[in-house]
N, C-alpha and C positions, 0 to 999 in steps of 0.2 A: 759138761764143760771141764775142760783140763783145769789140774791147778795151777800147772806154770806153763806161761805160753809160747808161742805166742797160738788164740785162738781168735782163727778166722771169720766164722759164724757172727753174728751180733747177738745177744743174747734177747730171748724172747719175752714179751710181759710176761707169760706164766712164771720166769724167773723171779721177777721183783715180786709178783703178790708169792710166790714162795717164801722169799726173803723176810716180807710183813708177817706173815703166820709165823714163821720162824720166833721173829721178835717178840710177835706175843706171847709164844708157847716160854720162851728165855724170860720174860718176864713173869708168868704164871708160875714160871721153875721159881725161879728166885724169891717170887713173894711169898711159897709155901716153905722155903728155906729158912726166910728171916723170921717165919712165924716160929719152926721149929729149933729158932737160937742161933742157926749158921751164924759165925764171928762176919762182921761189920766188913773186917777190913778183902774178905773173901767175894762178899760180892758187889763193892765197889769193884776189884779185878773184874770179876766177870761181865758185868754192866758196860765197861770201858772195853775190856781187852776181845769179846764176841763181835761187836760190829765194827771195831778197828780190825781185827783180822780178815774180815771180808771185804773191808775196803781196801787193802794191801794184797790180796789175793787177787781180785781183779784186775786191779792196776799191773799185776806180773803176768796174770795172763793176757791180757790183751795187747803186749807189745808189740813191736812193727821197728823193721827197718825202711819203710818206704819214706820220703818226704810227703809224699800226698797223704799218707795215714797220719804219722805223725804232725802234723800243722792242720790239719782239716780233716780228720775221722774217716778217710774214704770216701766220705762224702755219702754217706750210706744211710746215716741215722735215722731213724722214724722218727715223727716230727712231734708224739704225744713224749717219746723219751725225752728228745731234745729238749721240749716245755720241761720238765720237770727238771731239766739239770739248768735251763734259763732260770726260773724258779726259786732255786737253789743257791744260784749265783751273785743273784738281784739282795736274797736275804741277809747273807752274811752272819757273821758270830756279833755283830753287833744289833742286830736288827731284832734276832732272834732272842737275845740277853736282855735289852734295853724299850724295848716297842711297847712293851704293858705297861710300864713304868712311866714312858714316854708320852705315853697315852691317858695316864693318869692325870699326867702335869700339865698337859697342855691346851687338853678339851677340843676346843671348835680346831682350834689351829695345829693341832695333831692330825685332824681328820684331815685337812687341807692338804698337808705332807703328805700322807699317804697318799691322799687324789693325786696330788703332783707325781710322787713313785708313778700309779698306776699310768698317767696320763704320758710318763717318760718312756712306759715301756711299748705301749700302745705305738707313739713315734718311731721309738726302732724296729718292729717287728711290721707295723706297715705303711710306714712312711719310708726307711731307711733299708731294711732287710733284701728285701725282694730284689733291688737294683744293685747292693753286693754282691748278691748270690751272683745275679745275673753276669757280672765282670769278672766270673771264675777268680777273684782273687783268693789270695792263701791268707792274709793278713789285710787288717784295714789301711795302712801304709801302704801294701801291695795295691790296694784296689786305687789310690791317691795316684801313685805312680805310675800305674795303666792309663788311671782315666786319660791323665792330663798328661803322661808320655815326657814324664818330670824324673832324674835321679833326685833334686834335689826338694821338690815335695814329698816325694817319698820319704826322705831321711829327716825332714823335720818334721813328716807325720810323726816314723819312727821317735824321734826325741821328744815330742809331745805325748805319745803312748806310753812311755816310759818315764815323762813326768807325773802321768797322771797317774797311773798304777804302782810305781814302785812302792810309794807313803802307803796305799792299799792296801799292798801285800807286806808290806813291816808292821803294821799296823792288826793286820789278821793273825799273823804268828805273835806277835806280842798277846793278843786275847787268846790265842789258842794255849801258848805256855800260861795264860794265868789262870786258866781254868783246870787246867791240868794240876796247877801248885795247888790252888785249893783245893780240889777233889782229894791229890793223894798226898798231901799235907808236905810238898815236894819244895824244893829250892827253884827259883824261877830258871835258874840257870841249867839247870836236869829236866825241866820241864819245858824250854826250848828245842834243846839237843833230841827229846823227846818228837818233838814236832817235826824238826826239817828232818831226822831220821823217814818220819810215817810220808811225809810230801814224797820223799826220793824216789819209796817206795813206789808211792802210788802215781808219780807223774811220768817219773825218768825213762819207764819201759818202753811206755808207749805214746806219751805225749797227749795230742788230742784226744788219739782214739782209748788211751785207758782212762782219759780224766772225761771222757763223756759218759760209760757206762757206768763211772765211778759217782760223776756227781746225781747220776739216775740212783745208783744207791744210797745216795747221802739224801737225797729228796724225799726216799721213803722212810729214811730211820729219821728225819726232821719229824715229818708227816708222823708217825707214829708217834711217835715222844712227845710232840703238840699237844696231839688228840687224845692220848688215852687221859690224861687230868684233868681235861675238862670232861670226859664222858664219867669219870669217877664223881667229879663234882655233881654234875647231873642224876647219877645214880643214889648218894646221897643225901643231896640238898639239903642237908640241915646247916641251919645256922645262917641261913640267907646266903648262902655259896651253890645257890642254884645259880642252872645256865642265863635261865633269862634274866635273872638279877643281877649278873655279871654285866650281860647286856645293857639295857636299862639305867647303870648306874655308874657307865664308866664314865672316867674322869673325877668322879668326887674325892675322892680320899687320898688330898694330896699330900695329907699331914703325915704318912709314912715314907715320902723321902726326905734325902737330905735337904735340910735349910738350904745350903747356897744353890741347889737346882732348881728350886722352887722360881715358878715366876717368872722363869727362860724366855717362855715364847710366850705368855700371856703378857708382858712387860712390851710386845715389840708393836712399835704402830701400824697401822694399813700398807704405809711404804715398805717399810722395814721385812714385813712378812711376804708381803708382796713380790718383796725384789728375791728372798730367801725360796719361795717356793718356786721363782722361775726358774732361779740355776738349782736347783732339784729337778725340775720338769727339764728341762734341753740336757742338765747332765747326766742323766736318766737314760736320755736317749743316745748319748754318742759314747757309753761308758765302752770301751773297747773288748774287755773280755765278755759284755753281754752281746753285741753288736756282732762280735766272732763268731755267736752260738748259729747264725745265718749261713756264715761257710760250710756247718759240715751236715747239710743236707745236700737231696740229692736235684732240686727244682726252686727256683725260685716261689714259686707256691708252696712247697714245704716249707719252706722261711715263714713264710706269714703264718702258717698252721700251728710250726713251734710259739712262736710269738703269739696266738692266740691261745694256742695252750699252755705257755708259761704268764700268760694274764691269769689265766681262771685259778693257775695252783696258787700265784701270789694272790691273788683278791679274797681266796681262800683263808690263807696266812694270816692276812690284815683279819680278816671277820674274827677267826681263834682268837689273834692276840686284843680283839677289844675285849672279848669275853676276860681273858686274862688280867686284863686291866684292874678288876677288880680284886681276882684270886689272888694272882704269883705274885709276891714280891723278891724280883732279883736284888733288888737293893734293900738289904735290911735300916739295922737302924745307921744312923750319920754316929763316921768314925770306928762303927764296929766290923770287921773283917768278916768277908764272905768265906762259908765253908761248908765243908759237908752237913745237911740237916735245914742249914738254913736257906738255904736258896728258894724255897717253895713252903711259904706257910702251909700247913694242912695238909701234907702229904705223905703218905706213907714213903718208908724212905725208898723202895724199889722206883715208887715213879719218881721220884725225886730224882732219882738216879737218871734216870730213862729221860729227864729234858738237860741233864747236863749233858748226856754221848746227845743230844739234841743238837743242842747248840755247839757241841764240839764235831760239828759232821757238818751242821754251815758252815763255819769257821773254816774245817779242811774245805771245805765248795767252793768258797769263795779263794781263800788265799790260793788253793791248786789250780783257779781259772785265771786269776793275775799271774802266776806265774806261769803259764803255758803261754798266754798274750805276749809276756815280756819274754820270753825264750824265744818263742816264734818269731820274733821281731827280731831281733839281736840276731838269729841265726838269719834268715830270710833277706831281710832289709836290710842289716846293717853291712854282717858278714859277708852275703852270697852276693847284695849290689853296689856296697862300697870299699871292702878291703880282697877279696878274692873274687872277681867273674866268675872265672873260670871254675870255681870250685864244680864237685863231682855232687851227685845227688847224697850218697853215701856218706861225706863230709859234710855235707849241711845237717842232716841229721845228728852228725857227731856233735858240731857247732852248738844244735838246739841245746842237745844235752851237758856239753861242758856250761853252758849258760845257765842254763837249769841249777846246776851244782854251784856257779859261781854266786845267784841270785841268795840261794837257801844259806850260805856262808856270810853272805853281805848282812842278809836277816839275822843270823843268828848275831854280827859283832852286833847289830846297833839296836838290839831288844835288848842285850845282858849288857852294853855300856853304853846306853843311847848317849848322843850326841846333839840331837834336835827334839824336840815337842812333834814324835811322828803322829800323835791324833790330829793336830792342829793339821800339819801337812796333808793327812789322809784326807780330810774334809776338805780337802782345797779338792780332790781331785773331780768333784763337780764342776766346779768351774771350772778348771784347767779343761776338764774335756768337751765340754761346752762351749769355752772360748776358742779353743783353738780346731775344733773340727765340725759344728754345728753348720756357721757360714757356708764353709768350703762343699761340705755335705751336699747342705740346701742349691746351692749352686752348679754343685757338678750334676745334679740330676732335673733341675728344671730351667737352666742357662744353658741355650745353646751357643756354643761359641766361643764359651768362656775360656783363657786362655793361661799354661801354669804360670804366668808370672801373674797376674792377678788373682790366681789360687794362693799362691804361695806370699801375696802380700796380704789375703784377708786372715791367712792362718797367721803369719809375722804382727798382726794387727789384733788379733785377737786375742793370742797368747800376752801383747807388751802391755794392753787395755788390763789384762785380769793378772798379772804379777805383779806389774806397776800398783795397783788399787792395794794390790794384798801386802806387799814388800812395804810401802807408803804407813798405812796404819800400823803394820808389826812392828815394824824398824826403823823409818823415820822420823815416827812421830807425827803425822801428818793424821788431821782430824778425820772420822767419818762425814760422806756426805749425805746427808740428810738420815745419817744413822745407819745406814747400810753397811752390814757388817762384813767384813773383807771376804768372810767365806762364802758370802753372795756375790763376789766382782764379775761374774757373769755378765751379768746386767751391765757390766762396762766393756767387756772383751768381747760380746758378742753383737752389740752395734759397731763396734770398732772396725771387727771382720768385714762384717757388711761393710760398711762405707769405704774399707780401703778397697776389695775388690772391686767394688761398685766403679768406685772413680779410676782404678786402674783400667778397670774393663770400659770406660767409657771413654779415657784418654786415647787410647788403642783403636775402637771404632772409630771415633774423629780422625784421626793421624790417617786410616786407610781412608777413608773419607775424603778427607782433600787431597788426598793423593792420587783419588778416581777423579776426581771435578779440578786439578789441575789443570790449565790449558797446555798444550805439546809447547816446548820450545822447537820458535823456528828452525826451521834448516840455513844452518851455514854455506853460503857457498867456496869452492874451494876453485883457488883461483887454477 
């Protein structure tokens, strides 16, 4: 494989299980280093700076000037890669950071979360996947746009994509610069510029097709990082930090987090959690950068393949991180700052190290697959079908990439002088994409007939049901109902969808309806 590309070829599994041996042998290097005194701050460098360099190596060789490469991978991907970068994308640097911890706190109704994740992903990969692929769309706006033969569902898909992921992707860069600040004891503002530097790298070349072989690498350095501390835990089990004890006893030992987290989700009633695990489950399934990983196969049956194999690696994930529940603690004690040493009780510091490039290799997976959703949009839908037609293929590519650039600047003002509470935002974007594309979804593929103005009023319907709920409690002051907490307004924007389509589409049947059982007006005679 070249190192700067662009290369054609896909690269092969024997590539990634190279890649893992690698990681291990970098690791075995380094722990026989720190035995021998190597300085601290040398192989934090190499820890971070070894599998950041290969994720920036790919990302340049795999570039492409096609529009069909870059938006949809060629369409070429083998469907065990594409699971492992679905995977990848689904975890995030929060999932990855916070799920032990989370799992700790929350007990039966952690599990439940998680059932919803899986049950979300199940949805898009074979309820949803397969009839994308099938509509050759480039973007889920694109496929909006075909189905229903709409400019203007398409562009409120668009605006809907782009509400729901933006918070996502400012939200992923903000966790990626803070883990970087504590790792290398760095200003957050160095360790931003740090970030959208590595995205540029790794996104800009090639768009989908370097962020798909990119996030197959980020799935293996998780995947290692994961599992080597629990197989160490295992290896030594003393002190009750064996595996199956871990198993066995997650949830108990809530008393090492902070007080105000305690008692989140064990405080929430039957309704309350009920309503929270729905918009998890439907926004699970219409999250757009997972829902995209469809496009870049090459059969609709490969969709479903990926999606079965990005089920097994996350359910995978979930099982590590219950074991974790008991070991890692990411969150030390309340009030005391995270930093190097402390991330991972009981670790020697190389693995310690090795689940921080962990979770900073989600973190690039996820924020690099929000940001190719929003580029490919912006370029495709926005660019190519509502301010230039006519543009050339050659330009739309340019489009993706100045967008690309513009997103990673937009992230860098509002992490280093935020402006909003983007976690709060980020967490809307279940609902958000559950409100406003679940309905439409469900309809465009089991409604015959349905027609885009009745698309385009359940998504209008969807989106006002779940802003209105959230806007209402944040900023008006308007009570919860029945305690349902605004970042579950799903559960109000996604019967809204329904019934506005519903009664549009059924408004429309009637009207041709009496239009056929009209009687003829007579014939005039003409004098």
């Amino acid at each position: 494989m070249k190192f700067i590309g662009p290369v054609d070829k896909a690269p092969s599994n024997r590539r990634y299980i190279a890649f893992a041996g690698g990681l291990l042998a970098l690791m075995a290097l380094l722990a026989a280093l720190d035995r021998l005194g190597v300085p601290e701050t040398l192989i934090r460098f190499v820890i971070f700076a070894g599998p950041l360099i290969a994720f920036i190596v790919v990302g340049l060789a795999y570039g492409t000037v096609s529009p069909i490469g870059y938006l949809v991978g060629d369409r070429n991907v083998p469907a065990g890669l594409n699971g492992l970068a679905i995977g990848a994308s689904l975890v995030g640097g929060a999932a990855f950071i916070g799920l032990a911890d989370a799992l700790r706190l929350w007990g039966a109704a952690g599990f439940l979360i998680l059932a919803s994740l899986a049950g979300g992903l199940y949805l898009a990969g074979f309820v949803f996947a397969p009839y994308l692929r099938r509509a050759e769309a480039l973007t889920l706006p694109d496929y909006f746009g075909r189905k229903f033969e709409s400019g203007f569902v398409r562009h409120l898909g668009a605006l809907v994509l782009i509400g729901a992921l933006l918070p996502l992707f400012l939200a992923e860069v903000e966790i990626a610069g803070w883990l970087i600040a504590a790792f290398f004891g760095l200003s957050l503002k160095a360790s931003v510029l740090g970030v959208i530097v590595a995205l540029l790298l790794m996104v800009l070349p090639g768009g989908m097709r370097s962020l798909t072989w990119n996030q197959a690498v980020q799935a293996v350095t998780l995947g290692v990082a994961f599992a080597l501390p629990i197989f160490y835990f295992w290896v030594i089990g003393s002190d009750g930090l064996s595996f199956a004890g871990s198993v066995s006893d997650a949830g108990i030992a809530v008393e090492h987090l902070p007080p105000e987290l305690q008692g989140m989700l064990s405080s929430l009633s039957s309704i309350e959690l009920g309503a929270l695990t729905v918009t998890v489950l439907l926004g699970t399934a219409c999250l757009p950068h997972v829902l995209g990983r469809s496009l870049v196969v090459a059969s609709p049956g490969g969709a479903r393949r990926s999606f079965a194999w990005g089920l097994f690696f996350v359910a995978v994930f979930f099982a590590v991180a219950i074991a974790y529940s008991r070991q890692i603690h990411w969150q030390p004690v309340a009030g005391e700052p995270l930093s190097w040493g402390k991330a991972a009780g009981g670790l020697p510091p190389v693995l310690s190290g090795f689940l921080w490039i962990g979770a900073f290799a989600a973190v690039l997976s996820t924020a690099a697959g929000t940001l190719v959703a929003l580029g490919g949009t912006l370029a495709h839908d926005v660019y190519s079908h509502a301010i230039d037609r006519m543009t050339p293929a050659s330009r739309k590519v340019f489009a993706a990439r100045l967008a690309v650039i513009m997103l990673c600047l937009l992230a860098g003002r509002f992490v280093i002088f935020p402006v909003a509470q983007v976690p709060n935002l980020a967490a809307m974007s279940f609902s958000l994409a559950a409100s406003g594309f679940f309905p439409v979804l469900v309809l465009s593929i089991w409604t015959r007939g349905i027609s885009w103005v009745a698309a385009l009023a359940g998504m209008i319907a969807g989106i006002a049901g779940s802003l209105g709920y959230f806007a209402g409690i944040e900023y008006l002051g308007m009570s919860e109902i029945m305690g349902i907490s605004p970042l579950a307004s799903a559960v109000f924007g996604v019967p809204a969808g329904f019934l506005a389509s519903f009664l549009v589409h059924t408004g429309e049947w009637a009207h041709k309806f009496s239009r056929r059982t009209r009687p003829p007006k007579p014939a005039t005679n003409s004098v």
